[in-house]
N, C-alpha and C positions, 0 to 999 in steps of 0.2 A: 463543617469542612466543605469547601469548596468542590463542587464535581466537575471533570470534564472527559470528555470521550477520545482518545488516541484510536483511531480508524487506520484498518492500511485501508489500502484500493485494487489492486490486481487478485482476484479470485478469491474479495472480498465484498467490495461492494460489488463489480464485474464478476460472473463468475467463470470466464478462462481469466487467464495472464493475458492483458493486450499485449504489453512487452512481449512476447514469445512470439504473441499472432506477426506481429511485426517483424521481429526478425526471421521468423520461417517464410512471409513472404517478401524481404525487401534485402537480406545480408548476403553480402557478396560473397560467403564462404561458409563452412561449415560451422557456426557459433558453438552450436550442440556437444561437439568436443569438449568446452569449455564447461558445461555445467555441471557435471559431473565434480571436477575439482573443487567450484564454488559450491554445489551442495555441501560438499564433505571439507567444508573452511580450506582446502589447501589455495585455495586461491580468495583472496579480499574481493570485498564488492565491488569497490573501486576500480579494480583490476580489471574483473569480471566484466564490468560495464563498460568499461572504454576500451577492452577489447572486442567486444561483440557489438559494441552501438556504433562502433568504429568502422564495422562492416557496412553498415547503411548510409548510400550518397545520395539516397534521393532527398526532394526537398520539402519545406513545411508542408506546404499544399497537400504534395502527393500522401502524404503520411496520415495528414489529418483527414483529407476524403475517402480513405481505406478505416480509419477506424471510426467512422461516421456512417459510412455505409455498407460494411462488415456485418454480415448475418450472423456472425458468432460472437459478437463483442456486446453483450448482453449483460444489463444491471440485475442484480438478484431482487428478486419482488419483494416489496413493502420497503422500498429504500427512501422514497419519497415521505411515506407514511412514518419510518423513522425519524426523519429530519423535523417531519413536525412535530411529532411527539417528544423532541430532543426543544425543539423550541419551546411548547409549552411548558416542559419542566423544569426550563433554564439550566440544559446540562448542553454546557458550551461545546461541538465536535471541532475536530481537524485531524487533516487527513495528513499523514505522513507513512509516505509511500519509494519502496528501493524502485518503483516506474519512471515516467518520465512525466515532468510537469505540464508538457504542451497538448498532452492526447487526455492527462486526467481533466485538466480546463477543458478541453473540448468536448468532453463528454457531459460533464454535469452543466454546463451552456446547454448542450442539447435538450436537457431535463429540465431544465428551467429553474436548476441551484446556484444560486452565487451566494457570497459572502461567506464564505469557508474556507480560514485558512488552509494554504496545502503547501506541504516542505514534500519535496521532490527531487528528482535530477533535475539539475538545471542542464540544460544542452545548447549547441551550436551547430546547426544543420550546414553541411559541406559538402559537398562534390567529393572531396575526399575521405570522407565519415566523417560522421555525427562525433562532433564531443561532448564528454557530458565529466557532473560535477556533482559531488553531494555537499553539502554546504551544513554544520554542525549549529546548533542555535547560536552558536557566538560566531556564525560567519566565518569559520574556518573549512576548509575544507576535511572531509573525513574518508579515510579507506573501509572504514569497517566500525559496526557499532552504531549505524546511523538510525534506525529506531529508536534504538536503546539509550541512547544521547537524551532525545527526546522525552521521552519517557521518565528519563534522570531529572532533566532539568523542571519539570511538571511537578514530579514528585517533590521537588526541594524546592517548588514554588507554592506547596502546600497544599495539593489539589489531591483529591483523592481521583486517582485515575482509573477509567474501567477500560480493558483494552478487548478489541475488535479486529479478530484476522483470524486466517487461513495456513500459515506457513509454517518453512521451521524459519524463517528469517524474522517471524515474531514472538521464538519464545522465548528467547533473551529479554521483552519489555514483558512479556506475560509475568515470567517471575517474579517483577518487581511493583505489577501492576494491585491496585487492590482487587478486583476484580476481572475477570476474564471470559469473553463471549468466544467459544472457535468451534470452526468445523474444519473440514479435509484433514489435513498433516499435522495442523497445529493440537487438532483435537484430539489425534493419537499420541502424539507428545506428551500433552496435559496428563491424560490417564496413564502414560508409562511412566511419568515423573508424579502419579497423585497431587498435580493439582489441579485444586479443584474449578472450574469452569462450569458457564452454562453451553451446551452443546447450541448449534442451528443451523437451518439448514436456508433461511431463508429471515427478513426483515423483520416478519412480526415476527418470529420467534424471539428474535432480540427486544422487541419492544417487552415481550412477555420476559423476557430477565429484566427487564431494566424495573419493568414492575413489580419484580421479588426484591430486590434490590433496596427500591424504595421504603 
């Protein structure tokens, strides 16, 4: 069977949320209000995001040069050292992420990673706020379920999937994942739903699951 690696990106491979860094310093308004509801689903992702990204009018530039030279928007160690070790094994990564596609690009550029797919927000920088879009594998747009999409279509492309995150916004793909690498939120999850994951707190510990794995 086929392997491939479902990664998110925000306080996975980074370990803050750039998303947040950003909107704490660039949203015209209180967003925080808002998360609270998206935590606790009464509000869609969809929702959630183009109300809050909707607060940000600045523009590419400014956004990208803040999360380029941002002392707290930090890759978690041994992430490079993953990617090669993912190459040697021929376990295919892509990154799908509820972030936004132009600052995760711009990060792993900084790294000196390309050729990795990434399903992201798509956005529209504006003076009037930012829009943004989640886009479903079949090119539809999606409110909610956009990991999990993924994940779906993986699965019933017959890949044994090992999944990769931090969140509770990835444990809707955990479940259906074969395997499971988490730490922060998602890894409290795992253990109050028994399933079974390998814990980490950093890159190599993932390489060290991938090699029990094998």
């Amino acid at each position: 069977m086929k392997t491939i690696i479902q990664l998110d990106f925000d306080g996975t491979v980074t370990i803050e949320d750039v998303s947040f860094l950003l909107l704490d310093k660039f949203a015209s308004g209180n967003w925080r209000r808002y998360l609270d509801a998206y935590n606790s689903a009464r509000m869609s992702l969809g929702a959630f995001s183009k109300k809050v990204f909707g607060m940000i009018k600045a523009d590419k530039k400014t956004l990208t040069d803040f999360v380029l030279t941002s002392d707290r928007v930090k890759v978690r160690p041994g992430f490079k050292e993953f990617l090669d070790y993912c190459k040697e094994t021929d376990y295919k990564v892509i990154i799908v992420s509820n972030g936004l596609t132009f600052y995760i690009e711009a990060i792993l550029k900084k790294l000196g990673v390309d050729g990795l797919d990434i399903h992201a927000a798509e956005n529209i920088f504006s003076s009037d706020g930012m829009r943004v879009q989640y886009l479903g594998p079949d090119g539809k747009e999606l409110e909610t379920g956009f990991k999990e999409a993924y994940t779906d279509m993986l699965c019933q492309k017959g890949y044994q999937v090992i999944y990769i995150g931090d969140g509770n916004s990835d444990i809707y793909s955990s479940r259906k994942a074969t395997y499971v690498c988490a730490t922060a939120n998602l890894l409290q999850y795992c253990r109050e739903e028994n399933l079974k994951c390998f814990p980490f707190n950093d890159f190599h510990d993932v390489i060290k699951a991938l090699d029990n794995i094998k």
